[in-house]
N, C-alpha and C positions, 0 to 999 in steps of 0.2 A: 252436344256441346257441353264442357264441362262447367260447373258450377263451383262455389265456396260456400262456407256453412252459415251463410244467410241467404243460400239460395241463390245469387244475382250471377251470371251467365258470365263466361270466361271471353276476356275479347283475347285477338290475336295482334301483338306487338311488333314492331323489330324496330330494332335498337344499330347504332352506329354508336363504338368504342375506339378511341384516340387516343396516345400518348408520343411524344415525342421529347420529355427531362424524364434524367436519371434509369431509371431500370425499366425499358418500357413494355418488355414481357410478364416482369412481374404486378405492373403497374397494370394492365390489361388481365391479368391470370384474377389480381387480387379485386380489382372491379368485377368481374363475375361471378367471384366466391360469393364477396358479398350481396351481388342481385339475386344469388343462388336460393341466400338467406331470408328474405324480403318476404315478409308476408303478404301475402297475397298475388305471387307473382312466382312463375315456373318458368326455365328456361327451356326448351325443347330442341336448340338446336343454334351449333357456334361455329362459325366459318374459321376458316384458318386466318392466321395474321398474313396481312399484305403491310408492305413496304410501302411508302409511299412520298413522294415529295412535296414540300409546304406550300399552301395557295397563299396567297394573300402580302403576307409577310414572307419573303425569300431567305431571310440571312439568319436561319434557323436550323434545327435537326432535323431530319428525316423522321416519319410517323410512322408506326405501327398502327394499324387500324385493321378491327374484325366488324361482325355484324354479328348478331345474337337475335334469335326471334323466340317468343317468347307467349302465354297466357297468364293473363292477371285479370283480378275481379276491380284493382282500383282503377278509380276514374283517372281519367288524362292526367288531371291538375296534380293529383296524388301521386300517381306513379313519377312526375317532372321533381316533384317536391323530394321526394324519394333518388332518384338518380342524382340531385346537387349535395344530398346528405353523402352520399357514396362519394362522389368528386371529393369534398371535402374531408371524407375519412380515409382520401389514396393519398393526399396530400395537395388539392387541388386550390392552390388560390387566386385572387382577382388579379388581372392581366389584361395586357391589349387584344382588341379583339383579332382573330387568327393568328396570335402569338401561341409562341410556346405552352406547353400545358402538360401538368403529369399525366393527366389525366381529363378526357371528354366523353359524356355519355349524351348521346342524343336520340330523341325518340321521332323514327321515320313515318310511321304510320302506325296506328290505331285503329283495328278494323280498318271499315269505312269512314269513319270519323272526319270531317274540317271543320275546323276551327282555326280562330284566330282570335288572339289575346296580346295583352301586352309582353306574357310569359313564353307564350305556345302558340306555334302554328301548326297546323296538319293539316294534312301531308306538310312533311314538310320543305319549305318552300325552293328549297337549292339542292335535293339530293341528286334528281338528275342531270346535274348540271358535273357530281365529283365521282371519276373513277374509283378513289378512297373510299366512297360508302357504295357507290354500286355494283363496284367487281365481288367484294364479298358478300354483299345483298343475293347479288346472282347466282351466288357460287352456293348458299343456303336454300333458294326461292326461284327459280329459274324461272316458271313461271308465273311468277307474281305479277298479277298487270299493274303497271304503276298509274298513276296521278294519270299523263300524257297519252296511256290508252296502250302503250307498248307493253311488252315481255321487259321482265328485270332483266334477264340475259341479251335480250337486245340491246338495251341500253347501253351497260356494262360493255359491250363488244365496241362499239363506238365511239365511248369512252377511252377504253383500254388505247386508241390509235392515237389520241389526242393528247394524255395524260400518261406520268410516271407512274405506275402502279405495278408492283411484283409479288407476286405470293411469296411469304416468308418461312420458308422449307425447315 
């Protein structure tokens, strides 16, 4: 298991990226440039972009959303701190919640990790609930056991029957 050079041991990440205003290919390219950049933090591996239709809030654009998984030496709080600085450097500002957004980076899991905070939860708490983060979860992770005790690709297939979701070719 890899380490950083003060030694502290690499955990294993994945990440859930959103965009749905303005350019949302590049909006999603230029989020993981700059995770790329991120000391402390290796990206190891990027699902393709899916299509996806808006939960919450309906009278919106459709979403682009990938998964990204990832090793980093910062702690949870850090890495959260770290992915709103990226939001706000794709152009990411404050909105209603599951409204529109250039840009959403959210962190699924951390290792073995839970917690809950008033910032962060992990696992976190609604992944298996969106095709959106589990079809490409799946499609990187297949067999990742989640939270619930299933295969991501299990998940994700269940998902797929219920929710809009399309790989973006």
């Amino acid at each position: 298991m890899g380490g950083n050079a003060a030694g502290q041991p690499e955990a294993c990440v994945y990440l859930s990226l959103g965009s749905n205003l303005g350019d949302r290919r590049a909006n999603l390219e230029t989020a993981l440039e700059l995770l790329g950049q991120m000391p402390g933090l290796r990206i190891t591996g990027v699902s393709r972009r899916y299509r996806t239709a808006p939960l919450g809030v309906a009278q919106q654009p459709e979403f682009l959303n990938l998964a990204a998984q990832a090793r980093t030496s910062l702690a949870p709080g850090e890495l959260l701190r770290a992915a709103k600085r990226i939001e706000r450097a794709v152009g990411r500002t404050a909105g209603p919640r599951w409204g529109p957004r250039v840009i959403d980076i959210d962190i699924l899991l951390y290792n073995a990790v839970r917690m809950e905070t008033p910032e962060l939860t992990l696992p976190h708490p609604r992944m298996e609930e969106r095709a959106f983060v589990m079809a490409p979860l799946a499609e990187i992770a297949p067999d990742l056991v989640m939270p619930s005790g299933r295969l991501a690709a299990e998940v994700a297939d269940v998902l797929r029957r219920e929710q809009d979701v399309d790989a973006d070719v």
